[in-house]
Structure formats: C-alpha cells, structure tokens
N, C-alpha and C positions, 0 to 999 in steps of 0.2 A: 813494798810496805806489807805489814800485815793484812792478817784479809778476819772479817768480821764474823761472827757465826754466820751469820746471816747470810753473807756472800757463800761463807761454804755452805751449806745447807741448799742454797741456790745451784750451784755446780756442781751439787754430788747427784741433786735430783735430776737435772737438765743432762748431766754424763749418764746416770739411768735410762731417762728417756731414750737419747741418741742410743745409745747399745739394743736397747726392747728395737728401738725401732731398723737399727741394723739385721737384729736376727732375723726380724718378721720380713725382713726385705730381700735378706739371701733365701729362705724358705720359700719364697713365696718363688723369685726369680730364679733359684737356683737348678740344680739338674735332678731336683727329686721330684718323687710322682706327683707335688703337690704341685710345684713350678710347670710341671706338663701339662696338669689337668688344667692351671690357669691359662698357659697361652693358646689351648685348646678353647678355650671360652673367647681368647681376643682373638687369634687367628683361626677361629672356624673351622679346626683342626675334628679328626674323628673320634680324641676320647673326649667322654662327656662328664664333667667332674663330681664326684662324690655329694650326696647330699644328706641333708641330717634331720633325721623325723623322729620325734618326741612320740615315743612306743604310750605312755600312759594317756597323750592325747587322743592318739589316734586309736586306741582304743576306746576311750569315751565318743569321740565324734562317728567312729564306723557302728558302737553300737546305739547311738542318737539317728544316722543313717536307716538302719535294720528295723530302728520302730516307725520311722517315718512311710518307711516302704511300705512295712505290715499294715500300719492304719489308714493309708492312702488305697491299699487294698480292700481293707475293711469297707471305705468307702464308696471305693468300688459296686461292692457285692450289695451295701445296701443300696446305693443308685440300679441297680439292678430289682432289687427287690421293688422299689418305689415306681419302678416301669412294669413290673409287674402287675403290681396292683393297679397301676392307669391303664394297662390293656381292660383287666376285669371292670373296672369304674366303666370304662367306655363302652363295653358291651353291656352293660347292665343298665346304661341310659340307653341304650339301643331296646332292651327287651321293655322298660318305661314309658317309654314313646310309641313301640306297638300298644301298649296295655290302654294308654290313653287312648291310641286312635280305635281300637275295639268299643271300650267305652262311648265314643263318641261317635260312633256309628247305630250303637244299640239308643242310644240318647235323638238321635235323628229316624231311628224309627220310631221312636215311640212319638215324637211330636209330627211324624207324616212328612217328614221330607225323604225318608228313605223307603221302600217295600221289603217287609222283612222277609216274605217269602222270594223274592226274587232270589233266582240262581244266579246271579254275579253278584247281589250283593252278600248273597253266602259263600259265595266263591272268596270272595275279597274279605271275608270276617276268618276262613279258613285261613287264608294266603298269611296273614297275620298272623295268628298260631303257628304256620310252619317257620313264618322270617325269625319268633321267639324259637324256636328249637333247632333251629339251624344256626342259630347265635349261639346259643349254648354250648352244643355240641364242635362247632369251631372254633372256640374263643382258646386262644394257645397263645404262650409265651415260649418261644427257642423248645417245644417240643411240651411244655407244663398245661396240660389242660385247666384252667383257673374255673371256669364252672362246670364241668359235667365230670360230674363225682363218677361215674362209671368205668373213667379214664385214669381215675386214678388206682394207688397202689404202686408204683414204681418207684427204683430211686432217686428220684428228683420231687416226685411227693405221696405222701405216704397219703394210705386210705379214708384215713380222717381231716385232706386236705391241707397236711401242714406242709411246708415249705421250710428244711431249715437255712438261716442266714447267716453264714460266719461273719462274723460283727467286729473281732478281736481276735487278739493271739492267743486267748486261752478260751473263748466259748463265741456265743451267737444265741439266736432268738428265733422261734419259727412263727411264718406270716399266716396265716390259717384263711383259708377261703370256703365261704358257702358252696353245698353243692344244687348248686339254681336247678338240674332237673329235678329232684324231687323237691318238690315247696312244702317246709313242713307245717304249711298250713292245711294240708291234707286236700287240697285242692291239685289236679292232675294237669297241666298240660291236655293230654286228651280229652278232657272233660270238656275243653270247648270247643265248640262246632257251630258251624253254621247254618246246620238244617233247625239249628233249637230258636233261631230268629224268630219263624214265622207266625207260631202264636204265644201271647202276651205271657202267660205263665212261664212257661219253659225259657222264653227271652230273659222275665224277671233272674230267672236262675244264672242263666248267662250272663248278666249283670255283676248278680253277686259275685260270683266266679272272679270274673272280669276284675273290681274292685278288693277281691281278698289278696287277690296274686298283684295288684298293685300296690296296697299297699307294706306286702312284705318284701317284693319290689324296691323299694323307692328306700325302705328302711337300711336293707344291702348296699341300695347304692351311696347312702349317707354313710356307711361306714366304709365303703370301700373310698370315699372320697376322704375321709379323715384319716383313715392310714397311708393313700399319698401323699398328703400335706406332712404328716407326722416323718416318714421316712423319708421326703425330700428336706425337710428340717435337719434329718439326722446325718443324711449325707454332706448337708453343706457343713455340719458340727466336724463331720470328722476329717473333711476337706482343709479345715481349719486346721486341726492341729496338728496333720500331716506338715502342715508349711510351718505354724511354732516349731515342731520338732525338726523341720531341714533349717530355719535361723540357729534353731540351739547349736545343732552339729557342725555351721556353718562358723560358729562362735566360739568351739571348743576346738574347731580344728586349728593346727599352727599356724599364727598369720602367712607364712613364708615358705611351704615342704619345700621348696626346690633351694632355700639359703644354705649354699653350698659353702665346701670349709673354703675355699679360696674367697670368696663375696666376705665371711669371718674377718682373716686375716686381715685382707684390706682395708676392710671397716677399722681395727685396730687397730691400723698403719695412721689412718686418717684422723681419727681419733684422737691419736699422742701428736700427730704432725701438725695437726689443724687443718681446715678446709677454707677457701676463696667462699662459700655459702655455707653456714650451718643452721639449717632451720630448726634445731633443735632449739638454741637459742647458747 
C-alpha cells in the first residue's frame, strides 16, 4: 500500500539518523587517529587524546587569573605594612608605660614615699630613659627602623620616614612613621636624669619634661594604632576580591578543558541513539 507523507517523512528522518549515526560510529571505532585516541582512553593505551580549549575563554579566565594573583599580592604587601605598623604601635606603648612609670615615680617623691635624692632611686629614673632609647633605637621591621630617624635614608625608607606600599598593578601609597628620637616638642631624651630628683624645683622640671614627652607620646601611639586598624581593614578588602576575582575566572573558564573530540562524538552518538538515563530530561 501506499505510504502517507507522514510515514515518509518518518523514514527519511529515522534513515538520516541511522546513517549520522553509522558515520559517527565508524569514525569513532575505525582505524583513524580519532578511533586510536578513543581506545586509548578505554584500554589505558599511551596516546592521550586530543582536547579542545576555547582560546577567547581562556584568555579571559588566565587574564581574571593575573589580577587575582596581582591583588592577592597587593595584599600581601599591605598585610605587611599593617605588621609594620604593630611592631611601631608596640614599641611606642613600650616607651608610654616607661613615661608613665617616671611620672609616677616623681609623683611618689613628691608625696614622701620615695627619696629623691637616693642613688637608686636615681639610678632607676635613669634606667627608664635608657629602656625609652634603647626602644627606639631597636624597634625594626625585616631590617626598616620604624622610629629612630637616624636609621633612615635607605631604600626600604626614605629620610622623611616614608615607607612605600605597592597596593596595585599601577601605584601604592607610603606609610610615614615618626622619628620618636627627636620629640618635636623640643624636649630631649637626655634632658631627663635623675640627679634633677633631689630638689623640688629642678624635679618640678622633670616632671614637665616627663609629661610633654607623654603626651606627644600617647598621641603617636593613637595614630600608630589607627593605621593598623586601617591597613588590616585593607588587607582583608583586598583579600576579598582576590577570591571574587579567582570565582570570576573560575566561571569564565570552560566548564570541561579536558572534553576531548572522542567524549564529542559519543555524546552525539548517544544523543541521536538515546540513552537507558537521560537527566537532561
């Protein structure tokens, strides 16, 4: 009997099918490189077969890569910076805490629990000014002296105490540090002593002393405490979008580099044949 459009259109598609799916099946199995390379993948053979990588992805995802690295560096550099400045924060509550306990030394002589003329209690008002200059003069970072401006001038900090910070792939920012032995409250380091204890006048002066270098002291160390806070902030900023920027590249890269042309084919084969599970739907 005749046959109906419908039936042929049916068996011209389906004779279609069966042929796509014959070629793809001699190509695949047959004796060319492509049949090699797959029974090389079933039988664990030593050639490894051909794979296929989308050149305009992977240059988006390698250069999404290049900035993640760069600003992970950046942040790096500034986590450095921010230990920087907590070395100097800590030595400058170090020279605070002497400045106080001078203070409160001359404070106990005045009300007679101390003898300002004694030689150890001069001894121990000295010993104090030297634990403050011998902070100073030690306080280093990887070789950066952070307060004794003497030490500087070299390249890792310039005379005026800057620091600079590569921040980015195109610039940075420098960290600027006081130079605690000169106080430019024009008050001296050597200016205190402890032979000036033993009478009230020359004490009074001691005093003041004592009090002008604390509180430009304490002023240093508020800042030097808010630019840790500040730079630990900025490290974790840029912590951050080191990792947005490894998801981006992560997202931009081909879901599959290694879908190789044999993994192709079959998929095609399977495709037009159908599959026992298709969760594609």
């Amino acid at each position: 009997m005749a046959l109906t459009d419908i039936e042929k259109s049916f068996l011209y598609d389906y004779s279609l099918q069966l042929l796509q799916q014959d070629m793809l099946t001699n190509q695949l199995f047959g004796s060319s490189s492509v049949g090699q390379s797959l029974r090389s993948l079933v039988l664990g053979g030593p050639v490894r077969a051909a794979t296929f990588t989308n050149p305009f992805e992977e240059a988006i995802s390698g250069q999404l890569r290049g900035d993640a690295s760069a600003v992970r560096q950046a942040s790096r550099n500034v986590g450095e910076a921010a230990s920087m400045m907590g070395v100097a924060r800590t030595e400058m509550a170090t020279i605070v805490d002497a400045l106080n306990d001078m203070e409160d030394m001359i404070d106990k002589i005045n009300t007679g629990e101390l003898d300002g003329t004694s030689a150890v209690v001069q001894s121990d008002f000295d010993a104090l000014r030297d634990k403050i200059t011998g902070t100073i003069s030690a306080a280093d970072f990887n070789g950066i002296a952070v307060l004794d401006s003497t030490q500087w001038g070299t390249d890792q900090i310039d005379a005026n105490g800057n620091v600079y910070i590569q921040s980015s792939k195109n610039g940075g920012f420098n960290i600027t540090f006081h130079s605690v032995d000169t106080p430019s409250s024009g008050v001296a380091w050597t200016d205190l002593t402890g032979a000036d204890l033993g009478a009230s006048g020359t004490r009074a002066t001691q005093l003041g002393y004592v009090q002008s270098l604390q509180s430009e002291m304490s002023a240093i160390l508020d800042v030097y405490e808010g630019k840790e806070d500040s730079l630990q902030s900025q490290q974790l900023n840029l912590e951050s979008q080191a990792q947005l920027l490894d998801q981006a590249a992560q997202l931009r890269k081909p879901s599959d580099p290694d879908y190789s042309l044999e993994q192709l084919l079959a998929d095609l084969v399977a495709r037009t044949t159908g599959t026992i599970y298709d969760g594609s739907g």
